[in-house]
N, C-alpha and C positions, 0 to 999 in steps of 0.2 A: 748659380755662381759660376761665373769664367774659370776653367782649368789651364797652366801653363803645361810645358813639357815634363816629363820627370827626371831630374837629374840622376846622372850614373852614382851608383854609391860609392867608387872612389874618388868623386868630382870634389873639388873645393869648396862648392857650393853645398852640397849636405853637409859639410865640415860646419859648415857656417848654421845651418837650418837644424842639425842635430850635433851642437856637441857633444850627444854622451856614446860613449861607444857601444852599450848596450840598443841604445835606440839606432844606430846605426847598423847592426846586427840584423834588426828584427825587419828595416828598410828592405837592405840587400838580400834578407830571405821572401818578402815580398816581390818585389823586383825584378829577382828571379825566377820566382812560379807565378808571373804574372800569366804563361797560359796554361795551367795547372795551379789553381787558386788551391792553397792549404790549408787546413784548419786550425782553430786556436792549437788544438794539442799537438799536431804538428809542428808547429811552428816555435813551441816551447821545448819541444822535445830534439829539435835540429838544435836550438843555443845551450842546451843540457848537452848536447854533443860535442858541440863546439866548446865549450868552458870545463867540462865535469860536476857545473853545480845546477841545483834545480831552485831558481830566486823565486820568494814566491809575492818582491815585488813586477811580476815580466808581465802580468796582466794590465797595470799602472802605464808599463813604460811601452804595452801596446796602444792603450787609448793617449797615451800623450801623441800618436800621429797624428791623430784626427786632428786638432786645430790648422795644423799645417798639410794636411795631404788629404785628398778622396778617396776613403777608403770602405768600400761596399762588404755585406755580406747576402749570401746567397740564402734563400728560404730553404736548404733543404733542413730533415731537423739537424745535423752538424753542419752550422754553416761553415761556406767559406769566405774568407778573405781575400778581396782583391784591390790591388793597386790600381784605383785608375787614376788617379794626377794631381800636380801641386795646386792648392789652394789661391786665389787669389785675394788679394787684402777686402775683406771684408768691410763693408760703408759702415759709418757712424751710425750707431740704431737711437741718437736721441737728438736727431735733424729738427724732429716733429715737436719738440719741445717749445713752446713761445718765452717769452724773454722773461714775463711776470714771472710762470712758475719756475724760471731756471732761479729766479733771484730768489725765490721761497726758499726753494731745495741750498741754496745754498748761504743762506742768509745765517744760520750757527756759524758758519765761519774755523768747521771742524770738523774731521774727517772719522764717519762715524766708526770706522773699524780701529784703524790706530790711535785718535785722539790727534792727532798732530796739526797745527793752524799752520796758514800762511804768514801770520806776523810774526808768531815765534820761531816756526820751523822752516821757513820759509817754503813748503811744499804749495804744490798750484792743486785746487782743487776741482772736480768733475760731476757731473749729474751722473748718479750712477745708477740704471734698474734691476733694481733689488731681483725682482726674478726675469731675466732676459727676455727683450721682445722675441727672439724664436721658440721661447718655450710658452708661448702665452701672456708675458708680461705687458702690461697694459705703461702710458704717460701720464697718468693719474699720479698728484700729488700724493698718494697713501705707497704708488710703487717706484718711487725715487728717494735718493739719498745724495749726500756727500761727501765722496772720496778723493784721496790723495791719489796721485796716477800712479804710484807704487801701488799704493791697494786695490786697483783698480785694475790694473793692467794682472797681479796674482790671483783676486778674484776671477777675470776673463780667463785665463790659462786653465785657473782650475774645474770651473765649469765646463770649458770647451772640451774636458776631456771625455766626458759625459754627451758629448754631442749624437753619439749613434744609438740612445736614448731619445732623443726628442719626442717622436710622436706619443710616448707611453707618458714623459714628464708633463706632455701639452694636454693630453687628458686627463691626467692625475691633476693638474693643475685648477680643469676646468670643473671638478663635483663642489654642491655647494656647502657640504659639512667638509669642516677641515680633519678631521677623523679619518673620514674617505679617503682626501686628498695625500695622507701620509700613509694609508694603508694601500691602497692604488699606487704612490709613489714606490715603499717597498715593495710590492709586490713585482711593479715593472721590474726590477731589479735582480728576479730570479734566483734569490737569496745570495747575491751578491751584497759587500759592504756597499752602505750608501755613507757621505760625509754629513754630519748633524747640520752645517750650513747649506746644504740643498734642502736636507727636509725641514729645515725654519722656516726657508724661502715659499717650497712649496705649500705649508702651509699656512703661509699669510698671504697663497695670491688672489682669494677675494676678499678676507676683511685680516687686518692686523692681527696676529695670536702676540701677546705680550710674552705668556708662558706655554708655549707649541707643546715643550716637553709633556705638561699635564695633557693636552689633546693625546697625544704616543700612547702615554699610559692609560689613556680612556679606552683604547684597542684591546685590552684585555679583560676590559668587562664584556666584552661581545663575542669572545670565542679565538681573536688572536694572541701571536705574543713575536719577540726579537729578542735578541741578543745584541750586546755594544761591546766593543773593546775601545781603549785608547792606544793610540801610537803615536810617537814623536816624530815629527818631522823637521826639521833644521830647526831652530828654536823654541818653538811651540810645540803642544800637545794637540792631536787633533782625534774627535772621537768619530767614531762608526758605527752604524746599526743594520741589523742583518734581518729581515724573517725568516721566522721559524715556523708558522704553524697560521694559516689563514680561515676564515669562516664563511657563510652567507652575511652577505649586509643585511641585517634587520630592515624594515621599512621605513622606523623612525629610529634614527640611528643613539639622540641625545635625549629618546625618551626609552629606549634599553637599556644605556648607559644607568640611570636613573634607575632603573627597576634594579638593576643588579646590585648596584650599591648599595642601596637598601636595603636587599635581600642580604647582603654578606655583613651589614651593619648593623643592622636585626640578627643574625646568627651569631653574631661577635656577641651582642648584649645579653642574650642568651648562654652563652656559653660561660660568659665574665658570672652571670649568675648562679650556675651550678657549680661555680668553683667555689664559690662563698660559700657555701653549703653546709 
C-alpha cells in the first residue's frame, strides 16, 4: 500500500484525520521521536505527563492510528513504535464478487447487524466479509453478509484497529477445529482484551459456529481458561475476553473435549449419589 507525506500535527489536516485531542497527542509524540522510536510505555507515560491522568482507554486510542497511518513496531522484546506515513485509501476487497452471489448475499433485503431495510429505513445496503480478506477471509457465500454502510463502515473502523495483529488473526483463522481457532486467536492477543465480534468471526472462518460461545467454553475442558468483562460504549454494551491460562493441543482436540466431559459427568453422577446416602 502507497504511503503519502505525514502531516505536521499542528496542520489542519490531522484536525480533520484525528478529531480527538487525545489521538492527536499520541501523533505528535510519534512524530516527534520518529528518530528515536518509543515504546508503548513511553509513550503513555509522556500523556500521564502531559494530562496528570493515567487513561486506561490510551491503548484503544493508540491502535485507532493504525487505520489511518503506517505504524511499525520493532522485534526487540519492548518494541518500538515508529511513524512511518499516512495510509492511502484502501481498494474495495469485494471487486471479486460476481453479480449472482452479490444478489444471494443481498437478497433478505436487511442488514444483518442492525435490522434496518432499504424500504423502510431507507439505508443502501453492501456485501459485507464477515471475516476480512486481509485476515484470511475468503468470497464464499458462507463468508458474506448484508450490511447498511453505517454498519459497515463501524465494523471496518473496528476491526482495522486490530490491524497490527494480522499475521497471528491469519493463522489463528486458518486451524481446522474452531476450538484452536479461538484459542490461537486469544492467545495471539497476549492476554490483551479481544472484542467477542472478532472471535465469532474467527471462528466461523471455515465452517459457520451458530453458538461460537459453546466452542470458548469447550477450551476448558482441555486445560485453558479466560476472563470477560463488559463495557459500554456509546449506546451499546460490548463484551471482552482475555486469556488466562493456555495448554498443549491434545491431538484430537473434539475427542478430549468428549473424554473430559464425561469424566466430570461421571464424577458429578457419583457424587449426586453419595449425597443420597
Amino acid at each position: 500500500m502507497t504511503k503519502s507525506k505525514l502531516p505536521r500535527p499542528d496542520s489542519p489536516e490531522l484536525r480533520v484525520l484525528l478529531p480527538g485531542a487525545e489521538h492527536r497527542r499520541i501523533y505528535k509524540f510519534l512524530y516527534e521521536r520518529r528518530d528515536d522510536p518509543p515504546t508503548k510505555v513511553e509513550i503513555f507515560e509522556h500523556l500521564a505527563a502531559i494530562t496528570g491522568e493515567w487513561h486506561a482507554q490510551r491503548d484503544r486510542r493508540l491502535r485507532d492510528l493504525y487505520p489511518i497511518f503506517e505504524i511499525t513496531r520493532t522485534k526487540e522484546r519492548v518494541p518500538r513504535y515508529i511513524l512511518v506515513g499516512l495510509k492511502a485509501s484502501a481498494p474495495k476487497d469485494d471487486a471479486g464478487i460476481n453479480l449472482r452471489v452479490r444478489a444471494q448475499v443481498l437478497q433478505p433485503q436487511r442488514c444483518a447487524m442492525c435490522g434496518r431495510t432499504p424500504l423502510e429505513d431507507g439505508v443502501k445496503l453492501v456485501v459485507d466479509h464477515k471475516l476480512p480478506k486481509s485476515w484470511g477471509g475468503t468470497d464464499d457465500p458462507e463468508n458474506l453478509q448484508p450490511l447498511c454502510t453505517d454498519c459497515n463502515h463501524g465494523k471496518k473502523h473496528l476491526f482495522e484497529t486490530f490491524n497490527e495483529f494480522t499475521p497471528q488473526i491469519r493463522k489463528a483463522a486458518t486451524c481446522d477445529e474452531p476450538q484452536r481457532r479461538i484459542g490461537e486467536l486469544l492467545l495471539a492477543f497476549d492476554r490483551a482484551w479481544v472484542p467477542s465480534e472478532l472471535i465469532g468471526m474467527v471462528a466461523s472462518a471455515k465452517d459457520f459456529q451458530e453458538d461460537w460461545q459453546r466452542r470458548l467454553r469447550d477450551l476448558r475442558y482441555i486445560g485453558w481458561d479466560y476472563e470477560h468483562k463488559k463495557q459500554r460504549e456509546g449506546g451499546r454494551v460490548r463484551t471482552y475476553y482475555r486469556l488466562t491460562r493456555r495448554a498443549p493441543w491434545p491431538k484430537n482436540i473434539k475427542q478430549a473435549i468428549r473424554a473430559e466431559f464425561d469424566r466430570r459427568s461421571a464424577a458429578d453422577r457419583e457424587g449426586g449419589k453419595r449425597a443420597t446416602r
